[in-house]
TORSE-160803 format. One record per residue (C-alpha): residue in one letter; x, y negated, z. Coordinates in steps of 0.02 Angstrom, whole numbers, padded with zeros to 5 digits, always signed. Layout:
BEGIN
AXYZ
...
END
This chain:
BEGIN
X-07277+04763+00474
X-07320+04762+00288
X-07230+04917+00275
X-07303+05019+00396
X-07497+04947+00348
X-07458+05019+00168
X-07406+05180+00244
X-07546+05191+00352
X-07642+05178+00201
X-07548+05301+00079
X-07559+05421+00226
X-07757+05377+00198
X-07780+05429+00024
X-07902+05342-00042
X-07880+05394-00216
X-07933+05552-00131
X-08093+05462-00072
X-08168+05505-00248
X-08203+05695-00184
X-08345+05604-00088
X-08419+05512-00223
X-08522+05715-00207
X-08633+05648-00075
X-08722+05556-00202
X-08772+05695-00306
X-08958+05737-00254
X-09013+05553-00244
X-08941+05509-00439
X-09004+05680-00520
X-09162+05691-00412
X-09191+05490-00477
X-09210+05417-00319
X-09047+05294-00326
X-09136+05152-00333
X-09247+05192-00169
X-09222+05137+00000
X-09107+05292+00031
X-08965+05231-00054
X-08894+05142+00110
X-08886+05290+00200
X-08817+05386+00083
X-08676+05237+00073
X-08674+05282+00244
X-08625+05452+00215
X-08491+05419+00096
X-08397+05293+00215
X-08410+05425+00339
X-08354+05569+00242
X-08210+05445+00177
X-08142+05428+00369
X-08166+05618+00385
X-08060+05646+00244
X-07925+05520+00327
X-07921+05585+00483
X-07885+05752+00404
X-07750+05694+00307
X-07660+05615+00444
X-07670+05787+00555
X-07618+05880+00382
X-07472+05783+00373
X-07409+05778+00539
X-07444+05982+00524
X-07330+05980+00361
X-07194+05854+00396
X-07053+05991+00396
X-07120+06098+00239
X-07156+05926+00139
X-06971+05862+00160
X-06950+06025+00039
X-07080+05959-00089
X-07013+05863-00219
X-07145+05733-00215
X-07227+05762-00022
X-07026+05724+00028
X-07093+05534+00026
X-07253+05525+00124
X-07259+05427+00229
X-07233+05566+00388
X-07126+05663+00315
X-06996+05509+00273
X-07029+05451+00438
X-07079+05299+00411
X-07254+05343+00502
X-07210+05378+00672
X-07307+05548+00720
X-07386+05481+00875
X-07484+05335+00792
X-07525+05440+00631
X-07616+05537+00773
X-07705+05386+00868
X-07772+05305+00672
X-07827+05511+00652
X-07942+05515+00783
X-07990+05347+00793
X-08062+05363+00602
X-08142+05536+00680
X-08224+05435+00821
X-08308+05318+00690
X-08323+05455+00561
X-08437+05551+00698
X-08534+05397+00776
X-08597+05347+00590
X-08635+05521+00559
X-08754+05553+00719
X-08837+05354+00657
X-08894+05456+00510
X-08963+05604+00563
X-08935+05776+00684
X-08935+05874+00518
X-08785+05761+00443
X-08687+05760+00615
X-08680+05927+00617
X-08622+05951+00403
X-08490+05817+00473
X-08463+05933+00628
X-08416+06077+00503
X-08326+05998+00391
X-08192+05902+00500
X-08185+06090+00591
X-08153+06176+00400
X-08030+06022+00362
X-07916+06043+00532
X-07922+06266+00529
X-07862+06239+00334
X-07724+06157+00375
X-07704+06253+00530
X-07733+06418+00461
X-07844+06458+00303
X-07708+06350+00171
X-07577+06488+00223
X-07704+06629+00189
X-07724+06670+00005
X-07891+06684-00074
X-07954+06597+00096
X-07859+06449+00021
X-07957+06423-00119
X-08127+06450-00037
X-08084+06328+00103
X-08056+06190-00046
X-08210+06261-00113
X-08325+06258+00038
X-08253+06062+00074
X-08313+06003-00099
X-08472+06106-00079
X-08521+06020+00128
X-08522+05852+00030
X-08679+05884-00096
X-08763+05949+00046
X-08731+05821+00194
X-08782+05713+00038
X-08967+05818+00048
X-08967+05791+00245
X-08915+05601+00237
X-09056+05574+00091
X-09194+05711+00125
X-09188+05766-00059
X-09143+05913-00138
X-09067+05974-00291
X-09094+06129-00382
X-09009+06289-00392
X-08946+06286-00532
X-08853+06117-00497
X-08799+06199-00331
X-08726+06331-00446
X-08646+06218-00571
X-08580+06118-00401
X-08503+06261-00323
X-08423+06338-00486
X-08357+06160-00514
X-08298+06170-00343
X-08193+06336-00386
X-08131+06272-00543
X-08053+06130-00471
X-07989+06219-00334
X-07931+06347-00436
X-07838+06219-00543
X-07770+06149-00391
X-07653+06286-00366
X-07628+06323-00529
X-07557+06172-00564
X-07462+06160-00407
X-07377+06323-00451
X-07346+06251-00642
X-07263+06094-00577
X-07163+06183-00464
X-07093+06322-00579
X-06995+06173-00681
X-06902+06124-00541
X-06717+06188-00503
X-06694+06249-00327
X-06894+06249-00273
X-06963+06402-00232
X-07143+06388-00219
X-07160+06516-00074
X-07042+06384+00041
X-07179+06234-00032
X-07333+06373-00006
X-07334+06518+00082
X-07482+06568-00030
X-07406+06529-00198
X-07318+06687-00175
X-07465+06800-00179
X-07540+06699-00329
X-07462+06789-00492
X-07489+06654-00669
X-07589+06791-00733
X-07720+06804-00576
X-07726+06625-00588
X-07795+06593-00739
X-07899+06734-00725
X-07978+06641-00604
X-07954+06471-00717
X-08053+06543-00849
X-08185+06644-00753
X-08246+06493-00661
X-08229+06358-00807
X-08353+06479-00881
X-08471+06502-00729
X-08477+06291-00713
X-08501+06265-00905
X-08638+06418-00890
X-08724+06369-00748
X-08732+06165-00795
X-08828+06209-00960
X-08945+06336-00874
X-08967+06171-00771
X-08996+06055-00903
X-09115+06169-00993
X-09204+06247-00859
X-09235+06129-00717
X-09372+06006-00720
X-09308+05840-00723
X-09355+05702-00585
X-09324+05539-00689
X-09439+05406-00706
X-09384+05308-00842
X-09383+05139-00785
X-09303+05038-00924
X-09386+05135-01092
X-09552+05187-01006
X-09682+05144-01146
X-09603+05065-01242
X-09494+05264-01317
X-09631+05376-01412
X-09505+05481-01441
X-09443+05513-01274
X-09617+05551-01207
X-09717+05623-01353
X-09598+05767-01355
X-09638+05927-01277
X-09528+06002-01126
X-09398+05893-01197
X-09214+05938-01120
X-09132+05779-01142
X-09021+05797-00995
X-08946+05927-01150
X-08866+05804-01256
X-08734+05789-01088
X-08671+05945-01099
X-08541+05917-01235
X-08466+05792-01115
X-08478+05934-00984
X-08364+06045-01128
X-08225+05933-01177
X-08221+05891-00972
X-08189+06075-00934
X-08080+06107-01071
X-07975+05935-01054
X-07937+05976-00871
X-07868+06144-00932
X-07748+06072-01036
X-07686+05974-00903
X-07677+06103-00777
X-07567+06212-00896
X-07462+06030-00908
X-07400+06039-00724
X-07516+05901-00683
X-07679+05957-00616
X-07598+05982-00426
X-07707+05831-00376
X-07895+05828-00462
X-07928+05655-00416
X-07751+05598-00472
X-07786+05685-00654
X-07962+05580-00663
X-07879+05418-00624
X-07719+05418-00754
X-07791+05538-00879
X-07886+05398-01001
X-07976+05546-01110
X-08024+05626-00961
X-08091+05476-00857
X-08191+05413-01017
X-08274+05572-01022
X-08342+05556-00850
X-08395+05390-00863
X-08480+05431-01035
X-08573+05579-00939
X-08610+05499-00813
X-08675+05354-00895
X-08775+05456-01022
X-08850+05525-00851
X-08921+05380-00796
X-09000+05335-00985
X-09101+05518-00973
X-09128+05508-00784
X-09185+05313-00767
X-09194+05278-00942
X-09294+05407-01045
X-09350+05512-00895
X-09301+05674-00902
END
């Protein structure tokens, strides 16, 4: 019994969960965290988190042949059989039913961003994953639905310029998904990457970090036309009159002083990527310590200028 709950649970992901830590995005930068719409945007992560599941569980089942190929994939829990296929199914749409009933709780506008996104999760592993090009934009258009269903769950908005920064982001990390897929699986013996992923065949090393450097560019780019440009929502909570400095300054841009974390982010990840280990983003965040200390340094610098200083 223990065995199978911990496979039920690998087959879950919830390192994987992290991808929806997005729907919290226009209630931090728009500084409304601390408001009454926090709950439901909880709300919307825990549903997004059994949307994710339920994909996963319909992915593998989809993938148990080609992942017996995969040198690592060989021991999920599906593919090892030690998930039958028939309850991986039952625990899949059982998370959708809950995934969908919290969703319509929150709003028609959510439902139907959790409506889409279940439908983009189930035709990419269907169809779009063995489709190069349409791959990547499928990856891209997931991590894009959660910022958003975050807007519908909360009611605010962010700008455009974080929407830009969001979706290059998005394509970077995408992007890097493949190219470190294709990385990792070049240094193994007897592994074609074509018999892992159909697509990997169509995706030269060349093309790919074409595409590695043109959209690490576009997300470094478009964040500091963000942090410059945008008028920021803070209200400084914790420093408010008691920081001359912070308010006595003229269209200050103190949101600025992130972007260096922003940098060595972006260019950290690209070492890894050209490692062999950037296959799984969320994976790279969790075990890489420089990496993971950079986001948490962002992101608590963040909070100083947003509910600290105040923009």
């Amino acid at each position: 019994m223990g065995k199978l709950l911990f496979a039920i649970l690998k087959t879950a992901r919830p390192r994987q969960w992290l991808k929806n830590v997005a729907v919290f995005t226009p209630i931090l930068f728009t500084g409304q965290i601390f408001t009454d719409k926090f709950i439901p945007a909880c709300i919307a992560f825990l549903s997004f988190c059994l949307l994710s599941s339920s994909a996963y569980f319909v992915n593998d089942v989809i993938d148990k042949e080609r992942d017996k190929k995969h040198p690592f994939k060989k021991f999920r829990p599906i593919a090892s059989g030690l998930l039958p296929v028939p309850l991986a199914l039952i625990i899949s749409f059982s998370f959708l039913a809950i995934a969908l009933s919290l969703s319509w709780f929150i709003g028609k506008a959510f439902f139907l961003l959790a409506i889409g996104f279940i439908i983009l999760q189930y035709s990419y592993s269907l169809v779009f994953k063995h489709i190069s090009v349409l791959d990547i934009l499928a990856i891209t258009s997931a991590y894009f639905i959660r910022v958003y269903a975050g807007e519908a769950a909360t009611g605010y908005h962010i700008s455009i310029w974080l929407s830009l920064a969001a979706l290059s982001l998005a394509l970077f990390l995408a992007v890097g998904k493949r190219r470190g897929e294709l990385t990792l699986l070049m240094g193994y013996q007897g592994v074609l990457p074509k018999d892992i992923r159909s697509t990997l065949s169509h995706y030269s090393e060349k093309l790919l970090d074409a595409f590695t450097s043109m959209f690490a560019t576009s997300t470094f780019i478009t964040y500091v036309y963000y942090t410059f440009l945008d008028q920021q929502h803070g209200k400084g909570f914790f420093f408010h009159g008691y920081t001359d400095f912070a308010n006595d300054v003229p269209d200050r841009k103190w949101m600025m002083i992130t972007v260096p974390f922003v940098l060595f982010g972006i260019m950290r990840y690209m070492q890894l990527i050209y490692e062999g280990k950037g296959e799984s983003p969320e994976k790279v965040l969790t075990s890489d310590l420089p990496l993971l200390s950079t986001v948490l340094l962002w992101v608590v610098t963040v909070f100083i200028v947003i509910y600290g200083i105040g923009g």
